[in-house]
Each structure stands twice: as structure tokens, then as C-alpha cells.
N, C-alpha and C positions, 0 to 999 in steps of 0.2 A: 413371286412369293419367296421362292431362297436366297432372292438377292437381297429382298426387305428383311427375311430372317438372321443374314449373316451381318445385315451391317448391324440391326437392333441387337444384335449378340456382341458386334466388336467394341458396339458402345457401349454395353455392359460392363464387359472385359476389360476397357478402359476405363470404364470411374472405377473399377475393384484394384484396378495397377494403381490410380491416382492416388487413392483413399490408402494403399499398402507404402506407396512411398512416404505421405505425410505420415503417418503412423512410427515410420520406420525413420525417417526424420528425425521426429519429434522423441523419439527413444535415443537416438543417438547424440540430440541437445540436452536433455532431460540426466543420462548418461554421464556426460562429459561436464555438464552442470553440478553433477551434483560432485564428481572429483574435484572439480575446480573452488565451488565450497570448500571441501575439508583442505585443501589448501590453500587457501588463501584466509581462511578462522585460523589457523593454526600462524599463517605469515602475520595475521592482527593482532595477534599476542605478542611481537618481538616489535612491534610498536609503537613509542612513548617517551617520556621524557629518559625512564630509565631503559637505556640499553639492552635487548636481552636478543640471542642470537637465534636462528630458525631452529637448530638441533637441539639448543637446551629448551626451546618454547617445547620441543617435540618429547625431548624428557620428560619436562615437568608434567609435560601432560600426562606421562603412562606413570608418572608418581600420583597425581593429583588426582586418576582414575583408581591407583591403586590402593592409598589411603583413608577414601571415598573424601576429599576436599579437605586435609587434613596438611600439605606440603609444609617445609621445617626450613627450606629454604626463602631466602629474599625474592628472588624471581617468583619463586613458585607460587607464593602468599599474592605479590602485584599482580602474577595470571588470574589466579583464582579469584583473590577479591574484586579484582576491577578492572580487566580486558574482557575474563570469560563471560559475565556477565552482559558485558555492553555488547560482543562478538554474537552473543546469541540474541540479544534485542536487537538487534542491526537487521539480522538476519530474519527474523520473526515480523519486523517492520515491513524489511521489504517485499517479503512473501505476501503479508497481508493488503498493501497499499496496492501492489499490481494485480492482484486478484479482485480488488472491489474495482478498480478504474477495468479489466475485463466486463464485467459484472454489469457494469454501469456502463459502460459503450453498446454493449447487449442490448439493455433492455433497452434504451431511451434513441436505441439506433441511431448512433453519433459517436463518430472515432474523437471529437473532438471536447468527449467529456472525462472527467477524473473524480476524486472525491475534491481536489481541491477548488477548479472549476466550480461545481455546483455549489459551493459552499459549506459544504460539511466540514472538514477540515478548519475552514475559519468559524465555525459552529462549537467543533468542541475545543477552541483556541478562547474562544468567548465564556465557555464553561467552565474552562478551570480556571482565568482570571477572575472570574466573580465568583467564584468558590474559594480562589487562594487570596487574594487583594480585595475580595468585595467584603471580606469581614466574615463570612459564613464559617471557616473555618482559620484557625490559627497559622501561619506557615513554620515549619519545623516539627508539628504536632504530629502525633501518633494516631488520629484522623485523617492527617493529610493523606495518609500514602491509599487510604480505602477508599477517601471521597473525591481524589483527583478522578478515576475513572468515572464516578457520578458523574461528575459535573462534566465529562469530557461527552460523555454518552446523552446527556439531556440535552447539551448545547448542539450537538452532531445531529439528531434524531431530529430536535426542534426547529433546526437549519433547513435540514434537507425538505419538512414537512414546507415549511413556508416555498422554498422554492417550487418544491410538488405544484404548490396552490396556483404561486405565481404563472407556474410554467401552462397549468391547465387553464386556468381564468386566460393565458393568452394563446387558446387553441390548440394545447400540447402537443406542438412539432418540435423536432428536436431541436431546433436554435435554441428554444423556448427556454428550456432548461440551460443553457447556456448564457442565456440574458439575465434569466432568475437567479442562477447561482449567483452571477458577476455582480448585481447590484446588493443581491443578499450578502456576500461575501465581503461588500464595499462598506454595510451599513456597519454590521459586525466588527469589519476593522476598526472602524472609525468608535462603537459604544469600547472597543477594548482599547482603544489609547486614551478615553477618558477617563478609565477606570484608574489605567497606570498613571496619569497625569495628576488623578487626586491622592495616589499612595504611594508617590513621588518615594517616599521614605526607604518603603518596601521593594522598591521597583526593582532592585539587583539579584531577590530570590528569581524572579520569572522572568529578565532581559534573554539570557544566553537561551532559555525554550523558548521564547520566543521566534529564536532565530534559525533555531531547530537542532534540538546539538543531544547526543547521545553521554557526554560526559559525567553527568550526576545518576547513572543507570545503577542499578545494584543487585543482589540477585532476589532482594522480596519484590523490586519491581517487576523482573521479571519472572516469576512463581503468580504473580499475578494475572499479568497480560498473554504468558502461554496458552494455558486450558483455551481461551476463550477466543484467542488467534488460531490456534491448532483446529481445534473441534469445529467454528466458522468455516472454516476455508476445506478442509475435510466434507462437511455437508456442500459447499458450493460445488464444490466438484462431482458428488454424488448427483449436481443439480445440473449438470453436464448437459445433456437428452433434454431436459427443458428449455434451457437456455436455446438451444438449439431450434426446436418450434419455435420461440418469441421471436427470432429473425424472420419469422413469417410473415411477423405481424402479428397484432393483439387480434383484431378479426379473422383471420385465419387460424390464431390458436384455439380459438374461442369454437370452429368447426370442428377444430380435433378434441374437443373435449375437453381445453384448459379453461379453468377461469381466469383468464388473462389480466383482466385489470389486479384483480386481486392479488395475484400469485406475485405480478411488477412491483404491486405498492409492497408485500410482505419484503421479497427480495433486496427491493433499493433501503426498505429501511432496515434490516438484516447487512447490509454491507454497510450504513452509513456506521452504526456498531460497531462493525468491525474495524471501521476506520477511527473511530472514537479512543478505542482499545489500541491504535498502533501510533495514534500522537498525544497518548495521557499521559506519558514520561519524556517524551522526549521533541517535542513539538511538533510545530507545522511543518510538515515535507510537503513541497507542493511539483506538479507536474510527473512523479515517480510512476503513477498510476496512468499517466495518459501516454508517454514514451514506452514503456516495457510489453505493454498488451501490441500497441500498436506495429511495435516491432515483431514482435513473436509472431503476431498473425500475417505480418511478412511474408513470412519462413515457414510457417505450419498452417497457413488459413485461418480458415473461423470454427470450425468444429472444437466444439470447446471440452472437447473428449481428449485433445491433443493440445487447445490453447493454453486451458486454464495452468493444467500440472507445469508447461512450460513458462509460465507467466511467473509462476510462484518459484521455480529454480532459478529466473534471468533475474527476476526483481531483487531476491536474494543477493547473487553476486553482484548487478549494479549498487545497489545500496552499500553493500560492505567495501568494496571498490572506495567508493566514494567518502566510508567512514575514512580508510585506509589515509586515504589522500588529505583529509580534513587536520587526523595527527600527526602526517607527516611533515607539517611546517613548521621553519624552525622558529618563526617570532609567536606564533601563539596556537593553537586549535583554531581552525577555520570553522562557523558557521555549517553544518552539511545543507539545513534548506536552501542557503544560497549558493554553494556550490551547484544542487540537484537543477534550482531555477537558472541557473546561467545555461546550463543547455537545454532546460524545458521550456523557454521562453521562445528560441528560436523555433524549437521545435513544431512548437504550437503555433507558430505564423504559419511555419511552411504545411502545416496540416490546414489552416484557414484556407489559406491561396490554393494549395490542391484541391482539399473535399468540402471547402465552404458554401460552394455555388447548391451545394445537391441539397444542404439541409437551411434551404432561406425561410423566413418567418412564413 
């Protein structure tokens, strides 16, 4: 009986060491993350066609804090009107896309899903084309800048529901969703190249979003998409402990007292949202959300008490990283979706061939 006592104690004592190192881990990525932000926003402002050096990006800033967004200088005016801006949508982007791709691996239990995957993404891609080129609204209009999140939100939401349908009408395992999005996301492509094919005229206000570019960002766009990025992913993380049951399973939440189906379907259409809100300016990012979770929970597990908050600091600096890279060419601005997709495509095979077998139809 002391033998059984002391092991049942050393294996207590062990997950309490286990749980204290990911913890402590995950403080010191979270930590180091969030330094590595403020350096690397502040290196995305010296950025750009016009030259501006790390130390006067760092001036202008304590002028540009100082004046409350008032700077007299040339540099100081290009930080403020059109790096700071896109610097903090960049980073608002990626915080949010690797958060709902957690979210969404979560519930639907499948490392192998993202917003873009399931189709949302190519949902609210389809939303603001027929909002901006389908005639609904004017492009250039003083409309536009309100009803781009409509239509990004109604096309996102109304995505992911169809794939929901698709994915349960075929026995809702996780492939399912997986298959749903991909054909949902295929039909989608394919109603928004005819939209662009018949406003042929107009096509050049929406190509470069199309392709996923932060470049036309401003700071009403971004007054917009904060609150509602911020406050989401603030409540997801509050949503921490639950996420946490759903790895149980919906049947086994449903013993502990969750209404599982329910609480899944609130959740997923709650991040498809969010996701609507992080490509209604600046387009389709795809793969961001399925790489950054996947990684993190690498390095810190699945406890999404220590996932998510590191999901949303790595996503962060990969995105910004990548905007970084996109202006640093010198024959034009790079695409960032296609940048994001060159290494989210690989990624996503070597994710099939590893964890494909476990989630077959």
C-alpha cells in the first residue's frame, strides 16, 4: 500500500512538474514574443520605397506619441499615415487568423483544419466581391469602407454553415470538414472569378486583395477591425477551460455538463467572424492559421490556457515577418497570401502524410 501510495503521489508530482514547465515555457515564448513585436513594428516602419532608418523610425515614434499623431516631419507623416497603420493590421491579422485556425483544430478535432481550409476565408472572399463588383455597393464610396465587413461576415458565416451541413450530412468526422470546406471553397472560387470576369472594367480595385496584400490599409480601416479582433480573441481565450473539455469529445462534454453541439456550432461560427473581420481589408491569407497553432502546440501542448495566448503572439510575428519580406522587394510589393501559401502548402502535405491516417472519412 506505500509502494502504491508513493508511486500514485510521484505521478501526481509529475504532471504538476509537467504542467509547471509548459506554463513556464509558454511565458517565456509569450515573453520573448511579445519583445520581438515591438521590434520588429518599429524595424516595419523603416520599410518602403522611401528610405527611413531604424533610429529615426524610433524618434518619430516618441514624436508621433508625443504629438498624439501630429509629426511636421516627411518620415514622420509616411510612418504615421501608412506603415503604422498597416504594422498594426498586420499584426491584428495575424493574431486573429492563428487564433480561429486553434479554435477550429479544437473543436472539429483535426490539426489539419484552418479558416482557409474550411472555406470561410474563401466565403468572406466571395462577400466582398459581390458587395464591391456585384453592383451592391459603389467602389471608392463612403459605403464601402462599412459594408466591406458586411459582406465579408455574411459570406464567412454563410461558408462555413454550408460546409457545417455538408460536413454532418457526411457523418461529421473530421475529414468531413475538410472535404466540405475544399469543395465549398472550390465552388466559391470559381462564383468569384465570374463575378471579376463580368466587371472585367473594375477588376484592378480588387486584384492585388485578392491576392492578399496589406498595402491600401489606413487607419479607419483599422478603427474598424480592432474592437472586434481585440474583444473575439479576448473572449476565446476566456474560452480557454472549455476548449479544453471539447478535446474530450462532444459526448463526454455533454457528461460534464456542456451542451456540446451547441456551444461547437456558437464557437466555429464566432471564429468564422473573426476570420471575416481579419481578410475584409486586406484579403485572403490562407494556411496562417493551420501552421502557427500547429506549431505552438509543438512547444506548449494542447492546453489552450498556454496555446491560444502563444498562438496569437507567434501568429503575430510570422505575419509581420512576412509583411516585412513582401516590401522588401525591390521590382514591386510581393503578394503576402502567396508568400504565406508557399510554405503553407508544404506544410499541409507533411501534416496529411503524418496525421491523415487518424482522421479517415
Amino acid at each position: 500500500m506505500i509502494d502504491q501510495n508513493e508511486r500514485l503521489s510521484n505521478e501526481i508530482h509529475g504532471k504538476r512538474v509537467g504542467v509547471k514547465t509548459i506554463r513556464r515555457r509558454a511565458m517565456i515564448i509569450v515573453t520573448i514574443g511579445i519583445v520581438a513585436i515591438v521590434t520588429l513594428y518599429i524595424f516595419s516602419l523603416t520599410v518602403g520605397a522611401y528610405h527611413i532608418s531604424y533610429s529615426e523610425a524610433f524618434d518619430q515614434m516618441v514624436i508621433i506619441l508625443q504629438t498624439w499623431g501630429h509629426p511636421t516631419d516627411m518620415s514622420g507623416k509616411i510612418i504615421y499615415n501608412l506603415r503604422m497603420p498597416r504594422s498594426i493590421a498586420v499584426l491584428l491579422v495575424g493574431a486573429g487568423l492563428s487564433i480561429a485556425g486553434a479554435v477550429m483544430q479544437a473543436l472539429i478535432h483535426n490539426p489539419l483544419v484552418d479558416p482557409y481550409v474550411t472555406g470561410v476565408s474563401s466565403g468572406a472572399s466571395f462577400g466582398v466581391v459581390l458587395m464591391t463588383l456585384g453592383g451592391m455597393i459603389s467602389v471608392g464610396s463612403i459605403a464601402t469602407m462599412w459594408l466591406i465587413p458586411v459582406g465579408a461576415i455574411l459570406g464567412a458565416v454563410g461558408a462555413f454553415l454550408l460546409t457545417m451541413t455538408v460536413a454532418e450530412a457526411a457523418g461529421g468526422k473530421a475529414m468531413s470538414y475538410v472535404l466540405g470546406g475544399t469543395v465549398m471553397a472550390a465552388g466559391l472560387s470559381a462564383g468569384t472569378t465570374l463575378i471579376m470576369y463580368f466587371n472585367s472594367d473594375k477588376i484592378q480595385h480588387i486584384t492585388s486583395w485578392m491576392f492578399g496584400s496589406f498595402a491600401g490599409i489606413d487607419w479607419q480601416d483599422v478603427y474598424i477591425i480592432t474592437i472586434p479582433i481585440v474583444l473575439i480573441i479576448a473572449f476565446v481565450i476566456y474560452q480557454a477551460r472549455n476548449l479544453n473539455v471539447m478535446l474530450l469529445g462532444e459526448t463526454q462534454a455533454q457528461y460534464l455538463g456542456m451542451n456540446s453541439r451547441t456551444y461547437k456550432r456558437n464557437m466555429l461560427i464566432l471564429v468564422a467572424v473573426l476570420t471575416a473581420f481579419c481578410v475584409a481589408y486586406c484579403g485572403v491569407i490562407g494556411f496562417l492559421g493551420l501552421i502557427v497553432p500547429h506549431l505552438c502546440r509543438m512547444v506548449v501542448g494542447g492546453d489552450h490556457r498556454v496555446l491560444l495566448p502563444t498562438s496569437v503572439v507567434c501568429g503575430s510575428i510570422v505575419l509581420l515577418v512576412a509583411d516585412i519580406i513582401c516590401r522588401s522587394n525591390l521590382q514591386g510589393e510581393l503578394p503576402i497570401g502567396a508568400i504565406i501559401s508557399v510554405v503553407g502548402v508544404p506544410f499541409f502535405i507533411y501534416l496529411m502524410v503524418k496525421e491523415g491516417k487518424k482522421y479517415a472519412m
